[in-house]
Each structure stands twice: as structure tokens, then as C-alpha cells.
KOLGU-53082 format. One record per residue (C-alpha): residue number from 1; residue in three letters; x, y, z. Coordinates in steps of 0.2 Angstrom, whole numbers, plus 5000, padded with zeros to 4 digits. Each point is the difference from the previous one (the first is absolute). Example, Ala and Ser with C-alpha at 12.3 -4.5 7.8 and 13.67 -1.06 7.14 Angstrom:
BEGIN
@num = 1&residuo = Ala&east = 5062&north = 4978&up = 5039
@num = 2&residuo = Ser&east = 5006&north = 5017&up = 4997
//
This chain:
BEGIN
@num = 1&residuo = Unk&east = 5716&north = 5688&up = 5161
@num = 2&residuo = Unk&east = 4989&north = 4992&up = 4988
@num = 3&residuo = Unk&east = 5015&north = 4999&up = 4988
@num = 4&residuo = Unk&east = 5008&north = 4991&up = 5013
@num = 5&residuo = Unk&east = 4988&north = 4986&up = 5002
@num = 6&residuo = Unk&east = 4998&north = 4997&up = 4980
@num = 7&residuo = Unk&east = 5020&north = 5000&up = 5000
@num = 8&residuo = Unk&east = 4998&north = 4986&up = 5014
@num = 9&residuo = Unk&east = 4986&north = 4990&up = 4992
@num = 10&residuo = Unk&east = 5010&north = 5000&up = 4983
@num = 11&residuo = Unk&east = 5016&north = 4996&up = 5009
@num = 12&residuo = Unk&east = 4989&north = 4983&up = 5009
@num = 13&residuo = Unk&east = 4990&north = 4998&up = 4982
@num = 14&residuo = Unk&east = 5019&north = 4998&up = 4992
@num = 15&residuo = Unk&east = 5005&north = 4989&up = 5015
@num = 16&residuo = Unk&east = 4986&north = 4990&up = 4999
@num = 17&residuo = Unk&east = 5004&north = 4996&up = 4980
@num = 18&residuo = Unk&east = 5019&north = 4997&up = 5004
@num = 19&residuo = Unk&east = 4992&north = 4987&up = 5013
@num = 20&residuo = Unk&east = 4987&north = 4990&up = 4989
@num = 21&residuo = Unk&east = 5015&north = 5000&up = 4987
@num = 22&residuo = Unk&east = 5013&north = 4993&up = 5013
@num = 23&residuo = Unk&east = 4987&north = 4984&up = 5005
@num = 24&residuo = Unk&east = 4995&north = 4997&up = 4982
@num = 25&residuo = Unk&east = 5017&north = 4998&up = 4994
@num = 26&residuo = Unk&east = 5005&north = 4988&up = 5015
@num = 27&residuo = Unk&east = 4983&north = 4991&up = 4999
@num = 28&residuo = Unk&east = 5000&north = 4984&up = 4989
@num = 29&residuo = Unk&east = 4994&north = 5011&up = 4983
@num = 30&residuo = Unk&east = 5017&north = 5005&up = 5002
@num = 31&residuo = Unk&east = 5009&north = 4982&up = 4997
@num = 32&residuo = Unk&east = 5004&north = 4995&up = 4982
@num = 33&residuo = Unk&east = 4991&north = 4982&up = 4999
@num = 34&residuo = Unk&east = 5008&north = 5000&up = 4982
@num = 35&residuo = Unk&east = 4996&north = 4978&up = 4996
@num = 36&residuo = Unk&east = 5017&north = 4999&up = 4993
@num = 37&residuo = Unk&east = 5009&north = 5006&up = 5014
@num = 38&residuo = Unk&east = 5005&north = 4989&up = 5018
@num = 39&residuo = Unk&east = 4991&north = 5009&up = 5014
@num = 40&residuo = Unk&east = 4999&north = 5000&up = 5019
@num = 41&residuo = Unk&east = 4989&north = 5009&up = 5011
@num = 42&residuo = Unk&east = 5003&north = 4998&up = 5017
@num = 43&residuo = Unk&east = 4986&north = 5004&up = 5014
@num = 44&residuo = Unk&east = 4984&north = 5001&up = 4991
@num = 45&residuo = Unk&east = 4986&north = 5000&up = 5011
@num = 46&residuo = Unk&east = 4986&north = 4993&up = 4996
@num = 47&residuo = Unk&east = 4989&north = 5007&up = 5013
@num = 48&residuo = Unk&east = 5000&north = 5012&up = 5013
@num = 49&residuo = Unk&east = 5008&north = 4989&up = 5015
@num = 50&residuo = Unk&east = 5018&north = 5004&up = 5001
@num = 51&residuo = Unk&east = 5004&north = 4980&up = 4999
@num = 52&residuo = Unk&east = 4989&north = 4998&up = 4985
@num = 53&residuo = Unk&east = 5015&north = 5000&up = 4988
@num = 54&residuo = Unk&east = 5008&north = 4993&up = 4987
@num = 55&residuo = Unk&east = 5016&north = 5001&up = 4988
@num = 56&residuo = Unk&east = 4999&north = 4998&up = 4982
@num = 57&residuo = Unk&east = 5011&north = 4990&up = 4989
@num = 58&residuo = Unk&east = 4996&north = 5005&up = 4982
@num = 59&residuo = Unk&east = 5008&north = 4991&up = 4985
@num = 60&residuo = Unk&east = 5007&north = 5006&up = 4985
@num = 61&residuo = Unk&east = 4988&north = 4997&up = 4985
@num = 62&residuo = Unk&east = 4987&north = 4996&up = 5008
@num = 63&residuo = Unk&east = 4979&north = 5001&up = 4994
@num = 64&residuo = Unk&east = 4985&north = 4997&up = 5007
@num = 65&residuo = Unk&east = 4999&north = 4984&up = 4987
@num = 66&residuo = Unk&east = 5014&north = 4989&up = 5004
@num = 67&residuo = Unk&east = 5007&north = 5005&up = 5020
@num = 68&residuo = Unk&east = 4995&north = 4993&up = 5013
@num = 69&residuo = Unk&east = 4999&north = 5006&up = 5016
@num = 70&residuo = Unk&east = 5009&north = 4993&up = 5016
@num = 71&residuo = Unk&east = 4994&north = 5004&up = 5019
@num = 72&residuo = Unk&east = 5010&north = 4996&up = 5013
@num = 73&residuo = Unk&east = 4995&north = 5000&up = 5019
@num = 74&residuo = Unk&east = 5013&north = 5000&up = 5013
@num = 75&residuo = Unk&east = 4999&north = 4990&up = 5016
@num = 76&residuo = Unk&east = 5002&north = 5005&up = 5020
@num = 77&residuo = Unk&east = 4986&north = 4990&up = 5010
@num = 78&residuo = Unk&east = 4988&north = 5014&up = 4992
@num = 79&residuo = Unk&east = 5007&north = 5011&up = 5013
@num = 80&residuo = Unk&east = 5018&north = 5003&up = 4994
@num = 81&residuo = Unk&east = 5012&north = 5000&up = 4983
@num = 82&residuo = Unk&east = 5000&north = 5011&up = 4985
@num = 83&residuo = Unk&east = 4998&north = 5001&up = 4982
@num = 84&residuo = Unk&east = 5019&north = 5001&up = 5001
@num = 85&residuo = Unk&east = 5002&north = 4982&up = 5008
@num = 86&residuo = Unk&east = 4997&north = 4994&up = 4980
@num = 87&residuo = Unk&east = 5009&north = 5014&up = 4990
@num = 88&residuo = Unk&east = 5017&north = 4989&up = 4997
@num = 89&residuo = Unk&east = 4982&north = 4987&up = 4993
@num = 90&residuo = Unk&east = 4997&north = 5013&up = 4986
@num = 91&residuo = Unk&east = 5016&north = 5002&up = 4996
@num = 92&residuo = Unk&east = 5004&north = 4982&up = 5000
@num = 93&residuo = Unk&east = 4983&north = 4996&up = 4989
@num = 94&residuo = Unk&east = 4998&north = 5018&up = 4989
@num = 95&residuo = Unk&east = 5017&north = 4994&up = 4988
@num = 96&residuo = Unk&east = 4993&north = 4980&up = 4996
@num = 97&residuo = Unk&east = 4981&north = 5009&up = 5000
@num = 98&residuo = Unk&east = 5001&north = 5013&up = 4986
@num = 99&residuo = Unk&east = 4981&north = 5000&up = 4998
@num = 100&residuo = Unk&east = 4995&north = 5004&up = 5016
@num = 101&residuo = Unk&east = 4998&north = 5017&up = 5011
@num = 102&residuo = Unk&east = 5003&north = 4997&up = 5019
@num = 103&residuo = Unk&east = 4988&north = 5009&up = 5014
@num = 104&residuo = Unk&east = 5009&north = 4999&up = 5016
@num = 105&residuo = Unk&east = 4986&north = 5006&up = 5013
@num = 106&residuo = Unk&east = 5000&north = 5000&up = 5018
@num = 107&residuo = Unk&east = 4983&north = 4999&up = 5010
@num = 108&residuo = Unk&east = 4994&north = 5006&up = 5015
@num = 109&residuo = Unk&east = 5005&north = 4991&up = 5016
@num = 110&residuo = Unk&east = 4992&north = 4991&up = 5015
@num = 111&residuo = Unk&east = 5007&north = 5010&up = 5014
@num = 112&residuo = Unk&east = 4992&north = 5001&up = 5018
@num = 113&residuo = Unk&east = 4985&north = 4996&up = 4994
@num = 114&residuo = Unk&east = 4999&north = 5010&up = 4985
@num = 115&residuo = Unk&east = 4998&north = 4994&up = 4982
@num = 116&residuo = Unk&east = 4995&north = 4981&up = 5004
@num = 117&residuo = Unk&east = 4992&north = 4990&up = 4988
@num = 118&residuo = Unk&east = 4995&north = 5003&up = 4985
@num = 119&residuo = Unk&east = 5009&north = 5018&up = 4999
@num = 120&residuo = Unk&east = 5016&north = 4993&up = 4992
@num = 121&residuo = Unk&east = 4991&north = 4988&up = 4987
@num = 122&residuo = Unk&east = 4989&north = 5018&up = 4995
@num = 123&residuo = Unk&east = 5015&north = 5008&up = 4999
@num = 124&residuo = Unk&east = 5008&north = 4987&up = 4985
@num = 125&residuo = Unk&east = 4980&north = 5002&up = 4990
@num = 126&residuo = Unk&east = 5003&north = 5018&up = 5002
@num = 127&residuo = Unk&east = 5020&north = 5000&up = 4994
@num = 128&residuo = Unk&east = 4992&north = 4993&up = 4985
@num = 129&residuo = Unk&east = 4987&north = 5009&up = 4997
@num = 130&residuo = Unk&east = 5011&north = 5015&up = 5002
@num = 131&residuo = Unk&east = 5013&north = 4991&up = 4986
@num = 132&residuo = Unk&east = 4981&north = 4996&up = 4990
@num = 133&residuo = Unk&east = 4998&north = 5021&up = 5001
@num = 134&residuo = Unk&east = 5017&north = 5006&up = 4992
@num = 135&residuo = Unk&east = 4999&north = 4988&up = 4986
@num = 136&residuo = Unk&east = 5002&north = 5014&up = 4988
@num = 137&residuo = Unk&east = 5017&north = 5004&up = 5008
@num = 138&residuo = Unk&east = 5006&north = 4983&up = 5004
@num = 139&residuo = Unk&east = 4996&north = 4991&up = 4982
@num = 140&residuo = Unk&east = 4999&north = 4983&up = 5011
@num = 141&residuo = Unk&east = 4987&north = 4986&up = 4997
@num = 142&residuo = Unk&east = 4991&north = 4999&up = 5016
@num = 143&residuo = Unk&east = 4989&north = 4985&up = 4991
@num = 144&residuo = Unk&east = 5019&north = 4993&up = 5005
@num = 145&residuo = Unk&east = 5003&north = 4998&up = 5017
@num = 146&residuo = Unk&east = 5012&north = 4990&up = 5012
@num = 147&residuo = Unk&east = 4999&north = 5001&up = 5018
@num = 148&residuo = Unk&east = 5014&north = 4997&up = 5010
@num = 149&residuo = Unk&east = 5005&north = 4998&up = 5020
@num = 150&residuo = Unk&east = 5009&north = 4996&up = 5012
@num = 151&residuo = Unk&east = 4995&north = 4991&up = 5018
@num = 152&residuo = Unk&east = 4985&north = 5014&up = 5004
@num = 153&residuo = Unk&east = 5002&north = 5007&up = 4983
@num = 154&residuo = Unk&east = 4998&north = 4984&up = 4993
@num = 155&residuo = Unk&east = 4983&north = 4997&up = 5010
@num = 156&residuo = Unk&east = 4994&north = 5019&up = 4991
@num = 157&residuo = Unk&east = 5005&north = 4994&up = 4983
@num = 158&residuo = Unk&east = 4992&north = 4982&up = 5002
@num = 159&residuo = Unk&east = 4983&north = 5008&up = 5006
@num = 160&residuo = Unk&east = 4999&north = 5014&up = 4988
@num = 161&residuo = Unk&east = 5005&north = 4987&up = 4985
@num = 162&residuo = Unk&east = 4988&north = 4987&up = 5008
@num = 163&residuo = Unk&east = 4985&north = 5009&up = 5008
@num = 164&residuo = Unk&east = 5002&north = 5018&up = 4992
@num = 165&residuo = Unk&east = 5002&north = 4994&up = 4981
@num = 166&residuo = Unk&east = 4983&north = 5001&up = 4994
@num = 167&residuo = Unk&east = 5003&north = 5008&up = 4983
@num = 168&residuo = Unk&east = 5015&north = 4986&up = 4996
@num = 169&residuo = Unk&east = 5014&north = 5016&up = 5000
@num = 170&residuo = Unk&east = 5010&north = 4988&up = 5009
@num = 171&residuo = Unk&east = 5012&north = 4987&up = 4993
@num = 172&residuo = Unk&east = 5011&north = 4993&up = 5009
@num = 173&residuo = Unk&east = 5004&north = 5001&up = 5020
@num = 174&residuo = Unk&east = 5020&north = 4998&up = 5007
@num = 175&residuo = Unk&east = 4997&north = 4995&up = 5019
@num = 176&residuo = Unk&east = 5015&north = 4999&up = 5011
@num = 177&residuo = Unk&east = 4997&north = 4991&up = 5014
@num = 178&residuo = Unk&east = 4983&north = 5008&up = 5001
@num = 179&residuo = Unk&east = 4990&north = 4995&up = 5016
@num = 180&residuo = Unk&east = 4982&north = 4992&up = 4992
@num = 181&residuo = Unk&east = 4989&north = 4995&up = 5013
@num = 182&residuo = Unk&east = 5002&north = 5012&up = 5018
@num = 183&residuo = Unk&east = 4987&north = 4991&up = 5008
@num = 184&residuo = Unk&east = 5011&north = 4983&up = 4999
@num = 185&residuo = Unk&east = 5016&north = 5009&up = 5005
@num = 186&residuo = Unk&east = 4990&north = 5007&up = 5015
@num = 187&residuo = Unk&east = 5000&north = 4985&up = 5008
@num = 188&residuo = Unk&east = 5014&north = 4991&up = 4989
@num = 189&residuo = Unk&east = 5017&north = 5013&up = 5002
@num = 190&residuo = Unk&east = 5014&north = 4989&up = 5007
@num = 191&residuo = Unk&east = 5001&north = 5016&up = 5010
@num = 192&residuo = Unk&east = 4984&north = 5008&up = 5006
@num = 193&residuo = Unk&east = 5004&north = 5012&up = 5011
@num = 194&residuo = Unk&east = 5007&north = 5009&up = 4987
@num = 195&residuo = Unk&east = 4990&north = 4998&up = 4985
@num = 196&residuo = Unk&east = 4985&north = 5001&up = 5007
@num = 197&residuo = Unk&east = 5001&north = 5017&up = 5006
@num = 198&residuo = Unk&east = 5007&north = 5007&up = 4982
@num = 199&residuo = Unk&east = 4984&north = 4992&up = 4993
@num = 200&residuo = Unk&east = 4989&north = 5009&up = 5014
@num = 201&residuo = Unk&east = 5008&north = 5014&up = 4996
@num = 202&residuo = Unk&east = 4995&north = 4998&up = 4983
@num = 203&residuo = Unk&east = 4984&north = 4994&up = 5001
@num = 204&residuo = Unk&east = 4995&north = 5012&up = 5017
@num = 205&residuo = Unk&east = 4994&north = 4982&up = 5007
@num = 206&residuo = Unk&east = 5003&north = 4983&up = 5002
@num = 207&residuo = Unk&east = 4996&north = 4983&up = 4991
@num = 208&residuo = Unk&east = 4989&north = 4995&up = 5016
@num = 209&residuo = Unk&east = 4991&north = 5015&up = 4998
@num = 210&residuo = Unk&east = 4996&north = 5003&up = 4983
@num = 211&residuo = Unk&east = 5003&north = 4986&up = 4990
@num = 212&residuo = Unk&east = 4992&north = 5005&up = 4987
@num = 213&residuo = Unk&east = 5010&north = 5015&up = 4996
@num = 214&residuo = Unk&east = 5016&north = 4989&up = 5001
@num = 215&residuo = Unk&east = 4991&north = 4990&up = 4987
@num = 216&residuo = Unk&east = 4996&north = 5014&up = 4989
@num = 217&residuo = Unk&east = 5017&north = 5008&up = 5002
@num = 218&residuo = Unk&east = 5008&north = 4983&up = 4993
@num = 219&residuo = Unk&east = 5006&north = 4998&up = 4983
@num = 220&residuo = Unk&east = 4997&north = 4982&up = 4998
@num = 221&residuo = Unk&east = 4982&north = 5001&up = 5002
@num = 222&residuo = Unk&east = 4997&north = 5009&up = 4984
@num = 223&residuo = Unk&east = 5012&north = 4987&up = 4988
@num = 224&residuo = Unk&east = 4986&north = 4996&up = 4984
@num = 225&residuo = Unk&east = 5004&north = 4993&up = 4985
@num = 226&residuo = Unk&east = 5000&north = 5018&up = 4994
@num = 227&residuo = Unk&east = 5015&north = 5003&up = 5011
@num = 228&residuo = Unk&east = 5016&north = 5009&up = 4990
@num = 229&residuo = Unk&east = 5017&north = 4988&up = 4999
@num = 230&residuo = Unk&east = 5008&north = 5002&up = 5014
@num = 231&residuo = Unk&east = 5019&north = 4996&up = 5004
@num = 232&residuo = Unk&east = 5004&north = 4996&up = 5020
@num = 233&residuo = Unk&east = 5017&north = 5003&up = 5010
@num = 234&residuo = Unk&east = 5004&north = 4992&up = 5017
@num = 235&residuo = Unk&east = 5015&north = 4993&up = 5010
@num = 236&residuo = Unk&east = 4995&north = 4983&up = 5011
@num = 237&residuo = Unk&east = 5007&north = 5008&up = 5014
@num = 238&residuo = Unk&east = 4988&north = 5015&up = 5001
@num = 239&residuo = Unk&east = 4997&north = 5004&up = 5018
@num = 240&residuo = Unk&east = 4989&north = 5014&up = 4995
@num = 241&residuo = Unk&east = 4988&north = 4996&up = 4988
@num = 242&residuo = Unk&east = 4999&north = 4982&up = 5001
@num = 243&residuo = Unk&east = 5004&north = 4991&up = 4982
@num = 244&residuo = Unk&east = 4985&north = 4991&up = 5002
@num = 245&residuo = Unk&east = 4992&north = 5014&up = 4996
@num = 246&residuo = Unk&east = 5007&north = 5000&up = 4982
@num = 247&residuo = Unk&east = 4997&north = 4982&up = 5001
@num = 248&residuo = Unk&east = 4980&north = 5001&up = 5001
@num = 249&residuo = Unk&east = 5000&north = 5015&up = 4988
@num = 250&residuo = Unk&east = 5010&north = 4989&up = 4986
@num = 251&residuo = Unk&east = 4986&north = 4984&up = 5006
@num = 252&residuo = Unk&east = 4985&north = 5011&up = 4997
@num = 253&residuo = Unk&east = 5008&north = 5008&up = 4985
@num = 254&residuo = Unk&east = 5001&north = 4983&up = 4993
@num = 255&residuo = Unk&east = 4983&north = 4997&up = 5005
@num = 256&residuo = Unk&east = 4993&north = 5013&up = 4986
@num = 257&residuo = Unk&east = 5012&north = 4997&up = 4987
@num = 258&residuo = Unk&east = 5007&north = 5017&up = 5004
@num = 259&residuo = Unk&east = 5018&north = 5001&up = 4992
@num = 260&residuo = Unk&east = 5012&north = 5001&up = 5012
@num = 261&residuo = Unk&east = 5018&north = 4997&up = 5007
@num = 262&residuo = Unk&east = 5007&north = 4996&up = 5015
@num = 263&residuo = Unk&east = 5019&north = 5004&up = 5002
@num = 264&residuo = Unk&east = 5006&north = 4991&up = 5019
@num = 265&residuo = Unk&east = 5016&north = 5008&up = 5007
@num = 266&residuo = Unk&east = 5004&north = 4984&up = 5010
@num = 267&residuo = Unk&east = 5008&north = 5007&up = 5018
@num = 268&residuo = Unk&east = 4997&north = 5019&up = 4997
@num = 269&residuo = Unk&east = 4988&north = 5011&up = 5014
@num = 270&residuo = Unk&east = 4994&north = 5016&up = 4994
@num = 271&residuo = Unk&east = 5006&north = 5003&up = 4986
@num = 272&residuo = Unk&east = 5020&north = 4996&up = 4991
@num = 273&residuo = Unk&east = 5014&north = 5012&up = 4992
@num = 274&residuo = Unk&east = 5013&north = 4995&up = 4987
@num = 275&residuo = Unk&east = 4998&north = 4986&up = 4988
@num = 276&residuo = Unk&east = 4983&north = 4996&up = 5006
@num = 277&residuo = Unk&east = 4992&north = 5018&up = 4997
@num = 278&residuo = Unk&east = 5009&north = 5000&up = 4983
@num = 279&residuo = Unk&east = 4993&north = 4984&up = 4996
@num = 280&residuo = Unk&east = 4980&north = 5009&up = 5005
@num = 281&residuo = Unk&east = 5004&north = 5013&up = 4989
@num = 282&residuo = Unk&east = 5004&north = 4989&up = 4986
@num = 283&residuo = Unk&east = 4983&north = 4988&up = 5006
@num = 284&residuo = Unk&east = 4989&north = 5015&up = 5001
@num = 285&residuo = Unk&east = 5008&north = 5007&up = 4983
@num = 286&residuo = Unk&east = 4995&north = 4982&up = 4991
@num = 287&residuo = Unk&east = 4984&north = 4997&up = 5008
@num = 288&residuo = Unk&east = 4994&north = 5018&up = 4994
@num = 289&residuo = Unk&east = 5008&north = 4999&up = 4982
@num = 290&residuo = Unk&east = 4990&north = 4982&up = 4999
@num = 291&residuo = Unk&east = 4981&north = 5006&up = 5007
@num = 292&residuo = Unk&east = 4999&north = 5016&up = 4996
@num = 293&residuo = Unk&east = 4999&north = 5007&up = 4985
//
């Protein structure tokens, strides 16, 4: 009997091994990160919610002196959309950008009441704090960062690049057709009974409320002179994020000297295909190659 049980703990010991050797193999000291190889890696969490995500878009040749690094946040009304939603953007941007990693993450969303305000925006500082922690496998300047967005997304990338910048990481911000100010399209949306409760939704109140917190969730109100170039998207026709939005961001831009660009899409809503989005590829390709360096 007792050479029985040795036989079953040797049998779980050997197991056990087999187990721990499966997982180390599969885990990321498992992936070649060779600097002068082309590397995806898709799903990498960075953190333990299952929505804290991100896919990695590693070029060939890179190092930790000369590429910069690209994070893209994808749009939904904070409670929708996917880091998918901009993977035809990387593909588009990776060829003309041969200096830059991509970092496609999605974030956490507002759901029935779950996730409001600021969850989202911590999940962007934490996707790249997570990218700041794997350095050493990634050979990426983080001291090189652009932020990019779109609709929602845009909104994260503008306050992370805005408000959340403190050690001047950031360079550059792309906003498409970011909303800037939620306590003015609280009361300005051409439609309100459908904007307002996405941005309840978001927020977990109202403008009327909490004003406050509308304020402090607003990219516009943390624009300094110190604020990165930025290059802004929008059709005249957007019935979702108003284009005076973009408008009062490019005024107060322009008010700090900030480098900026504003690129008006005359008759397009909520974003454009065809000629159009070739022709942002090719803006956002020129305005980068120009500012950051």
C-alpha cells in the first residue's frame, strides 16, 4: 500500500512538471521577440479583466532608440466596438510607418451601469504602463508615444495625451471626430434623446447633476501650451459628435500655440470610406513623419 501511494505522488509530481513546462512554453518567455524579425501578438492582456486586451503589432528592426510606439483606441459610445474596428487602420498605417509598433487595446465598457467614468480612460494609463513593463521584449521607445482614436476612442486618446501626459511620453494625438467638451453636447446634440443617454451611460449621471464631472471628463479643458500636436478629423455633416466640437478644440489649440491640424471632410457624418480614408492615412502618415521625430 505504501508503495502504491509513492508510485501515485511520483506519477502527480511528473504531471505536475509536464504542466508547469506546458504553460511556460505557451506563456510570452515562449515568443521569439528577435528586433530584426516582423511580430504580431494577438490578445495580450494587460490586466486581469478579460476586456483588458490588446494586440501587438511589432516591426521588423526595431530598438528601443529609434521606434516609436502607436496606441490606438477604438470607438463604440464607450459601450460598444473593438480593437478589431481599426485593424484594416494598422494595416493601412504599419507599410508608410516603418518606425512605429502599433498597440491595438480595447478597454473595459460602460454596460448597465458598470465600468462608467473614468474606468475606460484607467484602462488606456494602464495599457501603457503594461507596453512601459515589457520593454525589454518589445525594443520600443516608450519616451515616443502617439495616441490615437476614434469617436469614444478619440475622447480616451485626447485626455490621456492632454490630462494624463505628465512625463511628456506623448507626441502627438490623431482625433477622429473625437467628442471634446460632454457637458456642451449634453445640452447641444441635435439629438438629445439619444446622445444624452450614451453620455449617462458613461458618465453614471447627467450634466445637470454633476457638472463638474462632465467638466473634468472633457478633453478640451486640459489644452496648455504644453499640449502634444495634434491632427483633427471630422465631416460637417456629423450628426453624432457635432463638428463644432473639432472646431473649439482647433480654437483653443490655436490659443496655446499648440501645433495642430484640422482636416474638414465637407458633407461627411461619422466617419468616410474610399478616397477619403485613403486620403487620412496619407494626412496622419505626413503630419507624424513632420512632428515627431
Amino acid at each position: 500500500m505504501l508503495m502504491t501511494n509513492n508510485f501515485n505522488k511520483i506519477g502527480f509530481l511528473v504531471m505536475l512538471v509536464a504542466i508547469m513546462a506546458s504553460c511556460k512554453k505557451s506563456g510570452p518567455s515562449a515568443i521569439n521577440y528577435d528586433p530584426a524579425k516582423q511580430l504580431t501578438i494577438k490578445n495580450v492582456a494587460y490586466g486581469t479583466d478579460p476586456a483588458q486586451t490588446m494586440d501587438v503589432y511589432l516591426p521588423a528592426g526595431r530598438s528601443a532608440g529609434s521606434t516609436k510606439a502607436m496606441v490606438l483606441v477604438h470607438g463604440g459610445s464607450w459601450e460598444s466596438g473593438d480593437k478589431s474596428d481599426f485593424d484594416s487602420a494598422v494595416m493601412a498605417l504599419a507599410p508608410q510607418l516603418g518606425d512605429y509598433a502599433f498597440f491595438n487595446i480595447n478597454y473595459r465598457l460602460a454596460i448597465n451601469g458598470k465600468n462608467i467614468y473614468p474606468a475606460a480612460l484607467a484602462d488606456v494609463t494602464t495599457a501603457i504602463s503594461y507596453i512601459n513593463s515589457r520593454l525589454a521584449d518589445y525594443n520600443v521607445s516608450t519616451q515616443k508615444i502617439v495616441m490615437a482614436g476614434a469617436s469614444a476612442g478619440a475622447h480616451l486618446a485626447m485626455l490621456q495625451g492632454y490630462d494624463k501626459n505628465t512625463d511628456g511620453h506623448i507626441k502627438a494625438v490623431v482625433d477622429l471626430f473625437g467628442p471634446v467638451d460632454l457637458y456642451w453636447i449634453y445640452f447641444n446634440q441635435p439629438f438629445p434623446q439619444f446622445a444624452d443617454p450614451v453620455l449617462v451611460n458613461f458618465m453614471g449621471t447627467d450634466a445637470v447633476k454633476d457638472s463638474a464631472l462632465y467638466a473634468q471628463a472633457s478633453p478640451i479643458n486640459y489644452v496648455t501650451a504644453s499640449a502634444p500636436p495634434t491632427i483633427i478629423f471630422h465631416g460637417t455633416a456629423d450628426d453624432v459628435v457635432p463638428f463644432n466640437e473639432s472646431v473649439r478644440l482647433d480654437a483653443k489649440l490655436h490659443g496655446f500655440n499648440v501645433t495642430d491640424s484640422f482636416v474638414v471632410y465637407d458633407q461627411e457624418g461619422h466617419g468616410w470610406t474610399g478616397a477619403k480614408l485613403t486620403d487620412t492615412y496619407t494626412k496622419i502618415v505626413t503630419f507624424l513623419k513632420q512632428y515627431v521625430n
